[in-house]
N, C-alpha and C positions, 0 to 999 in steps of 0.2 A: 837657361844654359843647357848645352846637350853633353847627356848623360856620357861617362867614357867608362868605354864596356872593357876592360885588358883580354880579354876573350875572342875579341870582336876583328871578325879575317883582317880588316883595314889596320886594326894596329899590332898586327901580327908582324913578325922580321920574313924576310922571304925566306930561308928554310923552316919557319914553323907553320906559314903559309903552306907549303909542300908538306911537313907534317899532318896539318890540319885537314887537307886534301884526301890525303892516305888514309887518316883517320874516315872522313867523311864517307870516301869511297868503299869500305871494307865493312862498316856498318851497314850501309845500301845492298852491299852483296851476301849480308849477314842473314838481310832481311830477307833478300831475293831467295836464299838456300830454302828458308823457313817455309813460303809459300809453294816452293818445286815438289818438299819433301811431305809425306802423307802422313798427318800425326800418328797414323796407328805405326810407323816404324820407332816413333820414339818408344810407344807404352808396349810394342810388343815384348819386345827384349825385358822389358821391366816383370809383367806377367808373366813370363818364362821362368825368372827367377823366383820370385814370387812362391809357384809352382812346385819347383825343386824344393826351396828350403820346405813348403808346408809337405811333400810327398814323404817325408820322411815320421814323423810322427805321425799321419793320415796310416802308412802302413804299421808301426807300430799299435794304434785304436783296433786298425782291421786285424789283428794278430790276437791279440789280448779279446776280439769276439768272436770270432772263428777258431781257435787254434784249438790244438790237444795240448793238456796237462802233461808234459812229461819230467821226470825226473833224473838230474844230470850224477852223479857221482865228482867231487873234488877230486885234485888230486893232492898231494902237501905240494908245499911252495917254502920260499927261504921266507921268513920269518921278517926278515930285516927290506925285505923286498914288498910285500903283501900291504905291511902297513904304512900307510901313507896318509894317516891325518883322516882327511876327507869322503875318503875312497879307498876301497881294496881289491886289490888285484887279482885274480884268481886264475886256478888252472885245472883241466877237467880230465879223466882218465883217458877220453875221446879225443885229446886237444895232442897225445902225443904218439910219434910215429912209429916206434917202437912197440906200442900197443895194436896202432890202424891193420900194418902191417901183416898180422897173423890173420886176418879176417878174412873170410872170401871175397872175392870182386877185386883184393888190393894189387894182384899180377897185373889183371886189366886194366885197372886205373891207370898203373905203371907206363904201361905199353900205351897209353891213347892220349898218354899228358909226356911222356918223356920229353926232359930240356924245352919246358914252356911253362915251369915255374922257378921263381926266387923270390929273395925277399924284397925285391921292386917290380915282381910280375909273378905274383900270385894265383892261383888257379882253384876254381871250384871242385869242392870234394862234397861228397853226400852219403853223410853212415846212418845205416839202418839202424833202426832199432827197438827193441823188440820191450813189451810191456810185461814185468814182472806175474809171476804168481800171488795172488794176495797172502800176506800174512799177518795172522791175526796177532795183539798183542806189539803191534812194531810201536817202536818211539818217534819215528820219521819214517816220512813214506818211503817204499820201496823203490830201488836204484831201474831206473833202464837201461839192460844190459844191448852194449853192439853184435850186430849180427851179420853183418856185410857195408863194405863201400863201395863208390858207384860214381864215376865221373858225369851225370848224367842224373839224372833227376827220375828215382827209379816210378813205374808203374805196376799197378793193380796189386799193390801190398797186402798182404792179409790185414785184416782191422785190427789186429795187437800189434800190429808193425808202424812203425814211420820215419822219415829221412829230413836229415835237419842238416842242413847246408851250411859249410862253413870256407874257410880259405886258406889253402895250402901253399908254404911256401918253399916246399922240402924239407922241414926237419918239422913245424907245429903245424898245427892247425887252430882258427882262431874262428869264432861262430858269431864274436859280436855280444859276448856274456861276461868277456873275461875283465871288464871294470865297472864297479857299482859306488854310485856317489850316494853316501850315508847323511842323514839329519845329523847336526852337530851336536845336539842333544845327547845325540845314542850312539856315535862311533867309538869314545872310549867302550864303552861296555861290547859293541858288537867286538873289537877289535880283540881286549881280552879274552871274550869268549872262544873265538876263531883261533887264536893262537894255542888258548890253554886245547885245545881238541885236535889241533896239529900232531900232540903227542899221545894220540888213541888212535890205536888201529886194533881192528876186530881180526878174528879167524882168517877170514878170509881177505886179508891187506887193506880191507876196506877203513877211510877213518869217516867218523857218525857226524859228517858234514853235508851236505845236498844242497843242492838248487834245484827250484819248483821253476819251470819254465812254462810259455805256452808256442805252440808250430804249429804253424801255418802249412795250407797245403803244399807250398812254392817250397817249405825245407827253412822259411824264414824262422827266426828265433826271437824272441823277447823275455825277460827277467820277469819273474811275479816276487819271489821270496825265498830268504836262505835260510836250511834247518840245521842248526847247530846243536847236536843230540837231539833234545826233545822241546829246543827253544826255537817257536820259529818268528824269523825279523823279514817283516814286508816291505817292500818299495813303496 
């Protein structure tokens, strides 16, 4: 007896016959695209990506071997804002523009960036800044003080100087520091720590909180560890 195939074109209805066709047809052209096109268009695109997502920790490696040690100053933050479980949020004396502003270079900045920042088109800023005198006896290392900004990516700095690049969007400026995800172990304790030191401030408006960073010669910035008084907590 011969087998009945319900598949099979002869016992197909004439519109599924024409279905079948279409089908038929657009497979054959499916295949015909496959051999026109050069595989390396499919795996390019792929690589590319690939690329991007790995360039991003590739530069943060090259930052943390290369860079300089420097030390940023907090600044206080709302309390109710900062702590967030997992991570905290932070903000740096350099990060605000009421501060930038008095610096040399900020006229300039002004005048070569007007009306080509906001906060959906951002602009590159780059504050000097200059490395402490040592002092012996400190509980945490000493703060680097700003000494000038620079729309530009400044050259032949003296070798206590250096420029760390961040992004301006008319009122902050944000470096890529300002959120740090904590081991779940140790966020309560960092978190207390950070708040109870919120309400110490030195002589000089300073409060005894810092971040230890490393910069690159580009102005790039990456986190190493935060010194809360004389306690300090590593990434």
């Amino acid at each position: 007896m011969k087998n009945f195939n319900p598949f099979s074109k002869s016992n197909l209805s004439t519109k599924n016959q024409d279905n079948f066709e279409e089908i038929n047809l657009l497979i054959n052209q499916t295949k015909s695209l496959k051999k026109q096109i050069p595989i390396w268009r499919f795996f390019l695109p792929l690589t590319l990506q690939l690329a991007l997502i790995l360039s991003v920790p590739a530069q943060a490696i090259y930052t943390h071997i290369t860079g300089r040690t420097v030390i940023l100053q907090t600044a206080p933050v709302d309390p109710y804002d900062f702590l967030r479980g997992y991570y905290q949020v932070l903000s740096y004396d350099i990060s605000r523009k009421d501060n930038l502003s008095k610096l040399p270079g900020w006229e300039q900045f002004e005048l070569e960036t007007s009306g080509r920042y906001s906060s959906d088109n951002q602009t590159n800023i780059y504050v000097i800044l200059v490395a402490p005198e040592k002092i012996e006896n400190s509980e945490i290392p000493n703060v680097w003080k700003p000494v000038g900004v620079s729309a530009k990516m400044p050259e032949n700095l003296p070798d206590n100087q250096i420029a760390i690049q961040g992004k301006f969007d008319g009122w902050r400026v944000k470096y890529g520091l300002e959120t740090y995800f904590m081991p779940e172990d140790r966020r309560t304790e960092i978190n207390q720590d950070i708040s109870e030191v919120q309400r110490s401030v030195n002589s000089e408006g300073e409060i005894p909180f810092v971040v230890e960073v490393k910069v690159n010669s580009q102005g790039k910035a990456v986190p190493l560890s935060l010194w809360v008084r004389e306690q300090n907590y590593k990434f």
